[in-house]
N, C-alpha and C positions, 0 to 999 in steps of 0.2 A: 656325807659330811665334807666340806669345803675343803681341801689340801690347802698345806703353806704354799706349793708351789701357782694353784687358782687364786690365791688371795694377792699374792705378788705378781701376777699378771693382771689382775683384775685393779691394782693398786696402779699401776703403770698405764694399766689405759686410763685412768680415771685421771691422772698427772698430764696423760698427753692430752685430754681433751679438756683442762685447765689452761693448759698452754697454746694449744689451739686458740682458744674464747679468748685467751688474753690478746696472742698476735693480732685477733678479727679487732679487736677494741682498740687495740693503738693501732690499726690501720684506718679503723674509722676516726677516731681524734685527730690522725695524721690529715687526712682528708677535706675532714670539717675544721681545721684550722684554717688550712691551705683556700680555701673557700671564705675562711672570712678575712683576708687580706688585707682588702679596700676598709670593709668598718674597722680593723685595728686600727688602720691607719689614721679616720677619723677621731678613733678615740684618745688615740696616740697624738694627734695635732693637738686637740680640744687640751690635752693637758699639760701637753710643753708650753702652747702659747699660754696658760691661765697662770703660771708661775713663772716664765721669762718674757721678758719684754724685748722685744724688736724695735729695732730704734725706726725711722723713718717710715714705718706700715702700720696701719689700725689691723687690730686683731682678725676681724673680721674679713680684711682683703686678704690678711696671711693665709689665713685657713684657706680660702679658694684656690689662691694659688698655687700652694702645698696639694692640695686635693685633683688638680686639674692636672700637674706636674706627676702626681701618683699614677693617674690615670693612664696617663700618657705612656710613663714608664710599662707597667702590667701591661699593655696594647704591644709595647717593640719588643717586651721581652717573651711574649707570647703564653703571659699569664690568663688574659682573655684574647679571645677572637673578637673580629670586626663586627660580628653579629651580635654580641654580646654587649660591644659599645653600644651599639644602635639600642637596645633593649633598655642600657642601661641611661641612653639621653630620653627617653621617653618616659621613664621615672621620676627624673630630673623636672622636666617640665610637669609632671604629673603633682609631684612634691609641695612643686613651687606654685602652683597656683593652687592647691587646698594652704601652702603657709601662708599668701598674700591675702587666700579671707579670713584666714581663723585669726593673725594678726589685726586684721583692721577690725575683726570682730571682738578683738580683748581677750581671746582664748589663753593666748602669750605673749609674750615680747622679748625684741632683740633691744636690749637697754644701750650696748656699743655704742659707739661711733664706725663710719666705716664707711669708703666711699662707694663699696661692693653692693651699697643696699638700696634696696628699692620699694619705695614705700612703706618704707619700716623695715623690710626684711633681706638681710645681707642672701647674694645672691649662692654662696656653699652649702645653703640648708636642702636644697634639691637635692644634694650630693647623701645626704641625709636617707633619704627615699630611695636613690639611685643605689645604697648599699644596700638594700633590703636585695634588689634586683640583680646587684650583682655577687651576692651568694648565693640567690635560686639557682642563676645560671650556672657560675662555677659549681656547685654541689651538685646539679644537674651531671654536668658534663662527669663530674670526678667519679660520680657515684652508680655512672651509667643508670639513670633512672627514668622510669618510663611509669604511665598509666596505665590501668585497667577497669574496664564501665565509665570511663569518662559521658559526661550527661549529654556531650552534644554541645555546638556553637551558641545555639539559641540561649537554651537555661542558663549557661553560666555566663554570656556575657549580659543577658538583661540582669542576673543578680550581682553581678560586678558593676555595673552600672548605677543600678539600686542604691548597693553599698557606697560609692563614692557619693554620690548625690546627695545621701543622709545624712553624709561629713558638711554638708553645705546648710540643706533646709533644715537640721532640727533645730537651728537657731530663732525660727519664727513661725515652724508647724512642730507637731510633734515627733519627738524623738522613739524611729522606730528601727533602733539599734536590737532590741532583743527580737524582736518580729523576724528582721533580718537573720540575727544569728539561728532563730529555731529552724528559718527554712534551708541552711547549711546542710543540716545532717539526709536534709530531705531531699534535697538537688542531687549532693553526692552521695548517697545510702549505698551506691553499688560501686563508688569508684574506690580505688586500692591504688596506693604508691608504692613502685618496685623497685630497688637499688641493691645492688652488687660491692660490696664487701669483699675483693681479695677475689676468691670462686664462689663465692657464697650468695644466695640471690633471697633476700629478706621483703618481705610487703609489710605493710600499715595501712589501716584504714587514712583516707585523705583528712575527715575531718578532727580527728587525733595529730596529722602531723600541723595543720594551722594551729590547735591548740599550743604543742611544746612552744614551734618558732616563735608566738604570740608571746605566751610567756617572756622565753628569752629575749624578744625585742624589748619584752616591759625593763628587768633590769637593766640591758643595755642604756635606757631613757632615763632611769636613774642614774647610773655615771656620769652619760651627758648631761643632763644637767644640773649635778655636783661640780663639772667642771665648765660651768656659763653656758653654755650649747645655747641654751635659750629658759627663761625664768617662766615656771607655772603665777596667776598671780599670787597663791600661798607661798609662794619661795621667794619675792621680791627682797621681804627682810634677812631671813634664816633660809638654809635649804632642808626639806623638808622630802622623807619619802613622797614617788609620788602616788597617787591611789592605784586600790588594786582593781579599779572599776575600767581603767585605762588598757585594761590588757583584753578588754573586749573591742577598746578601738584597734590596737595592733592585732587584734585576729581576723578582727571585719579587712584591716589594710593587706595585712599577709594574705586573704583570699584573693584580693584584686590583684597581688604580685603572681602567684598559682595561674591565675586562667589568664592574666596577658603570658605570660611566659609560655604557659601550656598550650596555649592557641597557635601561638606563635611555632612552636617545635613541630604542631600539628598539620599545622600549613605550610611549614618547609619541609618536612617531611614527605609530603605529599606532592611537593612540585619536584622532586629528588626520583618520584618512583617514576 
């Protein structure tokens, strides 16, 4: 029979190891804030300028500015590394030329004025892109995370390839978005993502963490564009959620964030040994 004295120690470890879980969980929130920096801050621009007005600047140049001027700061005050800019201009351009067809293609539109814009599209929506890229990397760095069974250079960049390329042709061949997504679990079946927590060293299958980030990009694209970001054509009049069919394109885009990042740490990694 259980003593009062085994139940009160048995009650106290079960307190510490609440307390434990708790500190692991606000070190992770702490973490994964500190990591989304840069999109606060877009999100944070998107809705100061939609409710004040700047006299002498179109909205649209503001936000660049603001966003370039952000950048800059995180750089001197050594919130990211110089490698991580680099990672994160490669986004940028990545961004901006799937916005320049999906725009000329009717997908969206930037309804603004603005002298930032180019061929419809104000040139801050990169930055757009460029946040996805730069919370892999920070969260990377923060979370000390690493792979395991990663599939090799070949597979994943011809399926990151794949994937961007779909974002282009399904507008005049068919769209083979779910094709793509089945072969995800199949590429990466053996890879596992590893991150550190405090002492604590946690995995996840790879193709579960694109899902949450996916996810979470989806709502994020709903605040954006509650606050103008850019209009669906259903949101022209009213804003309107937007579908939840969309959270397959941010999982298809969050894999192409994964393997350029991952490539990238792979190959510097390896000029390092």
């Amino acid at each position: 029979m259980q003593t009062e004295q085994s139940k009160g120690a048995g009650a106290k470890t079960q307190r510490r190891t609440y307390a434990q879980s708790f500190l692991q969980l606000l070190h992770f929130g702490y973490q994964q804030a500190m990591s989304c920096i840069f999109p606060v801050a877009i999100f944070g621009t998107l809705a100061v300028s939609k409710w004040i007005d700047v006299p002498f600047i179109h909205r649209y140049d503001l936000i660049l500015l603001v966003l370039i001027i952000v950048q800059y700061l995180m750089y001197r005050s050594r919130l990211e590394t110089l490698d991580e800019i680099k990672v994160i201009c490669v986004f940028h351009i990545i961004g901006l030329m799937l916005e320049l067809y999906k725009v000329h293609m009717g997908s969206w539109s930037y309804p603004e004025p603005g002298y930032t814009k180019w061929l419809g599209v104000p040139l801050y929506s990169g930055f757009m892109y460029a946040s996805v890229a730069s919370y892999m990397c920070q969260v990377w760095r923060r979370l000390k995370m690493d792979m395991s069974g990663w599939p090799g250079m070949v597979p994943a960049v011809v399926l990151g390839a794949a994937i961007y390329a779909n974002f282009f042709t399904h507008h005049f061949i068919p769209d083979f978005r779910w094709l793509l997504m089945a072969l995800v679990p199949v590429v990466f079946w053996k890879t596992w993502i590893w991150y550190t927590v405090r002492t604590t060293t946690y995995r996840m299958p790879l193709t579960a963490a694109f899902l949450l980030v996916g996810f979470f990009i989806w709502l994020a694209e709903n605040i954006a564009t509650y606050f103008g970001a850019w209009k669906y054509p259903n949101q022209q009049e009213t804003w309107q959620l937007v579908g939840f069919g969309k959270i397959s394109s941010w999982f298809l885009l969050v894999i192409i964030s994964v393997i350029i990042v991952a490539q990238l740490k792979h190959v510097k990694a390896n000029r390092s040994k």
